[in-house]
Backbone as CSV, one residue per row, in Angstrom:
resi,resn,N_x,N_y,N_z,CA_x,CA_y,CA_z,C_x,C_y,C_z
1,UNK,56.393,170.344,199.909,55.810,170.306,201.247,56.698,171.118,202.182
2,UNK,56.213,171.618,202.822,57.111,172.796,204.058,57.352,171.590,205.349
3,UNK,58.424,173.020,205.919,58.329,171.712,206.982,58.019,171.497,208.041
4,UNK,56.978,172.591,208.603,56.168,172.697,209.217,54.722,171.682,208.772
5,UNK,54.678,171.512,207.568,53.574,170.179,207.560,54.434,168.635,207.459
6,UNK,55.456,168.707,207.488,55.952,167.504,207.780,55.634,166.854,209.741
7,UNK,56.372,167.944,210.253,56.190,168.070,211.252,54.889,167.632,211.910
8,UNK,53.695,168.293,211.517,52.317,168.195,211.906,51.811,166.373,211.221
9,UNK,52.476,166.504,210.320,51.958,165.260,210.026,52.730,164.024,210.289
10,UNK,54.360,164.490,210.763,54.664,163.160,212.217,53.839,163.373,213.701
11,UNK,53.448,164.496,214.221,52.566,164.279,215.486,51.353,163.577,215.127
12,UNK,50.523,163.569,213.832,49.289,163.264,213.613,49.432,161.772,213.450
13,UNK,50.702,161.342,213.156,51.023,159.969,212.762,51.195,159.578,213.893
14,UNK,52.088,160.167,214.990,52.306,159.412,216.347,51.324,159.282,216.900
15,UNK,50.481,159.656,216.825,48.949,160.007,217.806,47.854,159.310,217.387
16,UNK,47.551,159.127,216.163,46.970,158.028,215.910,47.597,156.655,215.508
17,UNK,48.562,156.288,215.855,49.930,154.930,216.277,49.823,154.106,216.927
18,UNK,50.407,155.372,218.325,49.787,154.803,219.838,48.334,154.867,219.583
19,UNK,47.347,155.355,219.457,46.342,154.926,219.128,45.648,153.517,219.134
20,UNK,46.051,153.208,217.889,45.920,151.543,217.161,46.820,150.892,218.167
21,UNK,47.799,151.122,218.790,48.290,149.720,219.074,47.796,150.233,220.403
22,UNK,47.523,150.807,221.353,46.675,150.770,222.406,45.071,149.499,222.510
23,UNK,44.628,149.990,221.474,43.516,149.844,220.991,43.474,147.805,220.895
24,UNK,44.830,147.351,220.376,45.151,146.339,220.049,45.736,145.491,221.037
25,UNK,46.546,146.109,222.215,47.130,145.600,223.565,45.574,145.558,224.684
26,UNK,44.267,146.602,224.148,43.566,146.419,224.677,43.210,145.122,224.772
27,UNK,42.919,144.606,223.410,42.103,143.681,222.804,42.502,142.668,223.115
28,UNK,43.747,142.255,223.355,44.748,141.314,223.829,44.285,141.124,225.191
29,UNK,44.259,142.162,226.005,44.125,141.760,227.367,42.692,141.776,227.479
30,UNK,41.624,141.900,226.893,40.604,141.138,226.601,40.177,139.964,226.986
31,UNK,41.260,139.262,226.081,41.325,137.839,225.260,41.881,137.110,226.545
32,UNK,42.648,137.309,227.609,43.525,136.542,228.345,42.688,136.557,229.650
33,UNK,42.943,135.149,230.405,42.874,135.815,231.365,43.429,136.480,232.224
34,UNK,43.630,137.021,233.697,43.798,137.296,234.669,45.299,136.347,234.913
35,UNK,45.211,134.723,235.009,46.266,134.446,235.453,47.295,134.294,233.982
36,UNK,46.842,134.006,232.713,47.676,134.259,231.427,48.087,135.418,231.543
37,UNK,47.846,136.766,231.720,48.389,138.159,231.935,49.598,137.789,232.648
38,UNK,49.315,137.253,234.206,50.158,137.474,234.364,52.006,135.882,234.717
39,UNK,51.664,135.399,233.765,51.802,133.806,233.650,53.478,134.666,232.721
40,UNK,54.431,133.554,233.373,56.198,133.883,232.670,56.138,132.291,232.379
41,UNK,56.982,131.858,231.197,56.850,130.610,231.148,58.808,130.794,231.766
42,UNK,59.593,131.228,232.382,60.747,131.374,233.113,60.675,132.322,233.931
43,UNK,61.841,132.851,235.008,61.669,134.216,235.802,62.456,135.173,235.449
44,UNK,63.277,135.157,234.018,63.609,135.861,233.241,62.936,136.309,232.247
45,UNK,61.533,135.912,232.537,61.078,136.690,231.205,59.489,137.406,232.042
46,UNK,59.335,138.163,231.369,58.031,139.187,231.428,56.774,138.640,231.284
47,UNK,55.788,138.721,231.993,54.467,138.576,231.684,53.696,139.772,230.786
48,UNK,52.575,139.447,229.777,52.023,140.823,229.783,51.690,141.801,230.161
49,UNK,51.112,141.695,231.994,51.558,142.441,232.742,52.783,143.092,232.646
50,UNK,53.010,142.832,233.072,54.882,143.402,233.454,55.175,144.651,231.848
51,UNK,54.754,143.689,230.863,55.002,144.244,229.010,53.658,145.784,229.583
52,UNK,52.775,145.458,230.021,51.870,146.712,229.875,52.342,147.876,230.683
53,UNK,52.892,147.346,231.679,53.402,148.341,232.978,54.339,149.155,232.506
54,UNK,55.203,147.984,231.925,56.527,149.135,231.153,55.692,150.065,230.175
55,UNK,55.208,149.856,228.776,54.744,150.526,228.146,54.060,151.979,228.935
56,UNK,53.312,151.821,230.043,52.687,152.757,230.916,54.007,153.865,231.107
57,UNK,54.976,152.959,231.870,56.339,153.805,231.998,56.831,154.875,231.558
58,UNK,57.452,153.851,230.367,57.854,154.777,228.946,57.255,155.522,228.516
59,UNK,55.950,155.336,228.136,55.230,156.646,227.680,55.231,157.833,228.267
60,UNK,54.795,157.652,230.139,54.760,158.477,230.356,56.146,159.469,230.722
61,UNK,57.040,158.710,230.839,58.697,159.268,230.879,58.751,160.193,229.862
62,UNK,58.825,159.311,228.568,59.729,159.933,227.501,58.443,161.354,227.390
63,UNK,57.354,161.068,227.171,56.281,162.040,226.327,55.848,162.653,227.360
64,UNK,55.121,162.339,228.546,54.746,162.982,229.424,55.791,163.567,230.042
65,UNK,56.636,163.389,230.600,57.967,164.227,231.157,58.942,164.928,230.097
66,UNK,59.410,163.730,229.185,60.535,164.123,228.182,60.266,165.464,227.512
67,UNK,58.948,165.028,226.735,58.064,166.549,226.010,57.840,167.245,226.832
68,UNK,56.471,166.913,227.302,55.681,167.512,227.602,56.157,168.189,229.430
69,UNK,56.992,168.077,230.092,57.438,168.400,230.906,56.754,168.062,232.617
70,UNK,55.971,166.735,232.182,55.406,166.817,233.975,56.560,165.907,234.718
71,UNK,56.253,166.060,236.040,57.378,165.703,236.604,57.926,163.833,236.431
72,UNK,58.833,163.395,236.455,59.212,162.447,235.777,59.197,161.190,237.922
73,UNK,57.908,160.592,237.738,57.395,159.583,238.616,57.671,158.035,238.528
74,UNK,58.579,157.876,237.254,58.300,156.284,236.784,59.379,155.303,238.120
75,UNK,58.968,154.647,237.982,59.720,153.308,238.842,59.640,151.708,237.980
76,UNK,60.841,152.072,236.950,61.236,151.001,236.445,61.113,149.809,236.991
77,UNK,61.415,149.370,237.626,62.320,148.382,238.047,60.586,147.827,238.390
78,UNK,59.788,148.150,239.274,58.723,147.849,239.742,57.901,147.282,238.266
79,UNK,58.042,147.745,237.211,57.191,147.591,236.345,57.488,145.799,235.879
80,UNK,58.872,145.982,236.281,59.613,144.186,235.754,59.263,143.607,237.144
81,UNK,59.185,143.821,238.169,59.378,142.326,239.351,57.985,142.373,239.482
82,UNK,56.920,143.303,239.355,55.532,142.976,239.893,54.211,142.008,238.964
83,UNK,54.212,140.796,239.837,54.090,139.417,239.547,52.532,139.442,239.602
84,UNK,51.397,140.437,239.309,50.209,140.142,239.617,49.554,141.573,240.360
85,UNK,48.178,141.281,240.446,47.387,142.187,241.541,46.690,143.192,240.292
86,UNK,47.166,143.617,238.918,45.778,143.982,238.820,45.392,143.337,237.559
87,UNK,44.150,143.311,237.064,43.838,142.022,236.089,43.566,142.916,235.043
88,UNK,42.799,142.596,233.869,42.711,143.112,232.623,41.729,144.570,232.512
89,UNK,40.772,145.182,233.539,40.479,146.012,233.228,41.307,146.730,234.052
90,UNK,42.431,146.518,235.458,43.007,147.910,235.383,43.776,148.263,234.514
91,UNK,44.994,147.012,233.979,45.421,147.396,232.970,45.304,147.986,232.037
92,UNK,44.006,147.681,231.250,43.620,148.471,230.237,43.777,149.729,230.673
93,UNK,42.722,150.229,231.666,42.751,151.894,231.615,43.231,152.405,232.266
94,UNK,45.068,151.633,232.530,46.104,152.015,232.802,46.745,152.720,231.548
95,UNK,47.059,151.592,230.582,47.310,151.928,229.566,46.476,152.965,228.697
96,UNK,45.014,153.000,228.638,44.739,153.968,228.197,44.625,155.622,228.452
97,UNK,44.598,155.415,229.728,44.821,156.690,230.493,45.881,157.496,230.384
98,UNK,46.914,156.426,230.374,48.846,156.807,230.003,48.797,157.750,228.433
99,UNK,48.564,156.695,227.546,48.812,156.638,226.279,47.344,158.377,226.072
100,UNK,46.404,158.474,226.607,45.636,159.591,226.364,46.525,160.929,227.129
101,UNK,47.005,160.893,227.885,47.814,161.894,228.283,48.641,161.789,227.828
102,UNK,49.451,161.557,227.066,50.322,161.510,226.511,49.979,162.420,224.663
103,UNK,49.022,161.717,224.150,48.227,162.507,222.961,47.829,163.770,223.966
104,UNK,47.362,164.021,224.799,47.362,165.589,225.154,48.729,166.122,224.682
105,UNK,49.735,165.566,225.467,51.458,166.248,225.098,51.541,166.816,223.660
106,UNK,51.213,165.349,223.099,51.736,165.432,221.470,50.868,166.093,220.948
107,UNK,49.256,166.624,220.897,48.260,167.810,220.284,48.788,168.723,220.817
108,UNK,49.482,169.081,221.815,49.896,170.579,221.982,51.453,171.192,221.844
109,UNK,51.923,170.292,221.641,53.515,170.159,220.718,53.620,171.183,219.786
110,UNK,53.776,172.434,219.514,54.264,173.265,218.472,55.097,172.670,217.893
111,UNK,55.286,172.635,216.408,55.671,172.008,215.498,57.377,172.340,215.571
112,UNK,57.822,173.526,216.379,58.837,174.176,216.193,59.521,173.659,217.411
113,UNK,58.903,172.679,218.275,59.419,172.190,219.566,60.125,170.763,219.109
114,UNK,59.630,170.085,218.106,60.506,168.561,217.479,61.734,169.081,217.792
115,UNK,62.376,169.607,217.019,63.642,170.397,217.149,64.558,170.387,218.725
116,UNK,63.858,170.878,219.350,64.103,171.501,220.689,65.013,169.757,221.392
117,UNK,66.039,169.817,222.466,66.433,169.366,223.063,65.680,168.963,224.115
118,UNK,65.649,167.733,224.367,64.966,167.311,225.686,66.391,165.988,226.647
119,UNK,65.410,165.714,227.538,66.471,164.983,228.453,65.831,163.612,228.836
120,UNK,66.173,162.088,228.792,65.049,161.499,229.270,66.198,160.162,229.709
121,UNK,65.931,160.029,230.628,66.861,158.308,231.135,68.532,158.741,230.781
122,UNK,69.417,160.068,231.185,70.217,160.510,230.783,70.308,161.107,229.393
123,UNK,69.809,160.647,228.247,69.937,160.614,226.740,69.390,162.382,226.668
124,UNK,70.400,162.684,225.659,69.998,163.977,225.325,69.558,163.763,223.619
125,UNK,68.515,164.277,223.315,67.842,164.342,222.092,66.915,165.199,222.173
126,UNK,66.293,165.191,220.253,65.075,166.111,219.916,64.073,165.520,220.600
127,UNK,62.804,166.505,221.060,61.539,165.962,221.029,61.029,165.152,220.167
128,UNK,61.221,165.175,218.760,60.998,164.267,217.945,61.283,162.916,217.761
129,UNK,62.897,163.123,218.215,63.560,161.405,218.809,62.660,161.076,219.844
130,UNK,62.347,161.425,220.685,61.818,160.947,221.994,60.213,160.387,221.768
131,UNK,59.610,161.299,220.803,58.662,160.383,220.224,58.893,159.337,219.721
132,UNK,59.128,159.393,218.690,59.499,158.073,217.500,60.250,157.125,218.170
133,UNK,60.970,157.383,219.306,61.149,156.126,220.416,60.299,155.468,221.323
134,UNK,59.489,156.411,221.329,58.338,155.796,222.192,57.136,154.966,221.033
135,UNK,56.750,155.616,219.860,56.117,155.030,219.264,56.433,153.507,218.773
136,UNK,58.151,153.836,218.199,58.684,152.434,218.269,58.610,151.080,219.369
137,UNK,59.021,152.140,220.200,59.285,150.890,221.658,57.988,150.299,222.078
138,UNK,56.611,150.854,221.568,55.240,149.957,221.797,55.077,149.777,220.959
139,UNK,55.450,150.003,219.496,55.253,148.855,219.099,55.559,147.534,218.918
140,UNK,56.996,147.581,219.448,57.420,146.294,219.700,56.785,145.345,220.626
141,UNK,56.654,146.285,221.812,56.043,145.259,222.640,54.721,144.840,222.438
142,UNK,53.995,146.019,221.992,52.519,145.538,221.052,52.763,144.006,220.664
143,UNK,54.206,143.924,220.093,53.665,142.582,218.928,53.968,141.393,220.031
144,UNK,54.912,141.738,220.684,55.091,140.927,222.193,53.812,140.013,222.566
145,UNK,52.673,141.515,222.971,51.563,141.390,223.572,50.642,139.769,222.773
146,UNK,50.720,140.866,221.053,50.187,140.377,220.508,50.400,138.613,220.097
147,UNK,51.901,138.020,219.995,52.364,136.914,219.583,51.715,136.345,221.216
148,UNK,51.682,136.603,222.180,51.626,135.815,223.311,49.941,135.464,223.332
149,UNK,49.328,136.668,222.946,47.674,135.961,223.398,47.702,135.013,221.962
150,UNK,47.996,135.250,221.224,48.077,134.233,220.049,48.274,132.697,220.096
151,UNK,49.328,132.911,220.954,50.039,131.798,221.328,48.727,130.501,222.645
152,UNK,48.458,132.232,223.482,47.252,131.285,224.349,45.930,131.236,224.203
153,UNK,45.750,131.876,223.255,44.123,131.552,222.271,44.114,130.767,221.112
154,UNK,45.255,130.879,220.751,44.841,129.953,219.718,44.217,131.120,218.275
155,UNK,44.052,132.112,218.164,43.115,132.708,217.510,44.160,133.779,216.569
156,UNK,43.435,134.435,215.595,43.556,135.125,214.821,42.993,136.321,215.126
157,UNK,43.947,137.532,215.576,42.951,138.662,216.314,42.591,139.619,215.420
158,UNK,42.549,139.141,213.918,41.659,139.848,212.789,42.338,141.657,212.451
159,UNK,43.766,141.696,213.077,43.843,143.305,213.370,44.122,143.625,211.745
160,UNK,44.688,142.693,210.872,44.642,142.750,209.538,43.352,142.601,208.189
161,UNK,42.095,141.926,209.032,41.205,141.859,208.474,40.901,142.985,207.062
162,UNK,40.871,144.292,207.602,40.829,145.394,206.559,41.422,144.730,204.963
163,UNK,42.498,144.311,205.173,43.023,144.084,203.615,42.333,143.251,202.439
164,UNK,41.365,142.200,203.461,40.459,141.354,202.529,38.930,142.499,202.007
165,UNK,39.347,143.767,202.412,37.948,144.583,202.129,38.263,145.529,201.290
166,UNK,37.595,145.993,199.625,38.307,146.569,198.790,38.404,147.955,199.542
167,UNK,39.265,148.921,199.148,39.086,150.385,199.113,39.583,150.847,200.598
168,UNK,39.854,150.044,201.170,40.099,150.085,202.835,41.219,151.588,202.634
169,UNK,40.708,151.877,204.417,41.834,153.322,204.231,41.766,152.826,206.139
170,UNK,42.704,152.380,206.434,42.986,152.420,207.498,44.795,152.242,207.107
171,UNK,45.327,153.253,208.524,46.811,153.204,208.321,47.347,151.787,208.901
172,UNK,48.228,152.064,207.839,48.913,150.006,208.019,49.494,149.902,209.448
């Protein structure tokens, strides 16, 4: 394999990633309501809110600025103290809006740019680090998302279902 298709086939992997777990933080905030979104069981800890806002953040920091070079707008800190005000559909197509501009970045990524030095929250690294940190860092909180509506539904959100179906080709 060259390594120019390695390359193409970590952007194709990051991009359909964020993808699925977009898709899955959707589904979550679905499931909750309005005041579970935004419900801390302490004031040290995060609501899903707060978990979606950051994700919005980061993405657009590291990938939208880091990569892809637009100007770098985030306000941390706001993403942790803000206690409420928008409910499950802005969120959503907060997050989806983020996470789709962001797959713009990563489809137009020349394969020869992973490589390349970028700058993001001081840290100097490849474009490639700066992905695979971002892909990582939602998915963590994905499962965040995910253990908490679990926790307040009660339910099984089926995102594993595929495995009880023979021949399945969806990425794990």
């Amino acid at each position: 394999m060259q390594q120019r298709d390695v390359g193409a086939i970590f952007l194709d992997f990051s991009v359909r990633k964020l993808r699925q777990l977009t898709e899955r933080v959707c589904r979550c905030l679905e499931l909750l309501s309005d005041e579970q979104i935004w419900a801390r069981s302490s004031p040290s800890q995060n609501a899903v809110g707060n978990l979606v806002l950051h994700l919005c953040g980061n993405v657009r920091q590291w990938i939208g600025s880091g990569v892809g070079g637009l100007p770098d707008v985030r306000q941390r800190e706001t993403e942790f103290s803000t206690t409420g005000g928008e409910g499950k559909d802005e969120l959503s197509g907060r997050l989806r809006s983020t996470v789709n501009e962001a797959i713009s970045v990563l489809e137009e990524v020349p394969v020869a740019r992973l490589t390349d030095l970028v700058e993001v929250q001081g840290y100097r690294l490849t474009a490639l680090e700066a992905i695979y940190h971002v892909v990582e860092h939602f998915a963590q909180h994905a499962a965040q998302i995910i253990y908490v509506t679990k926790h307040f539904t009660g339910r099984d959100l089926g995102f594993y279902n595929y495995l009880h179906r023979p021949h399945a080709n969806e990425t794990p």
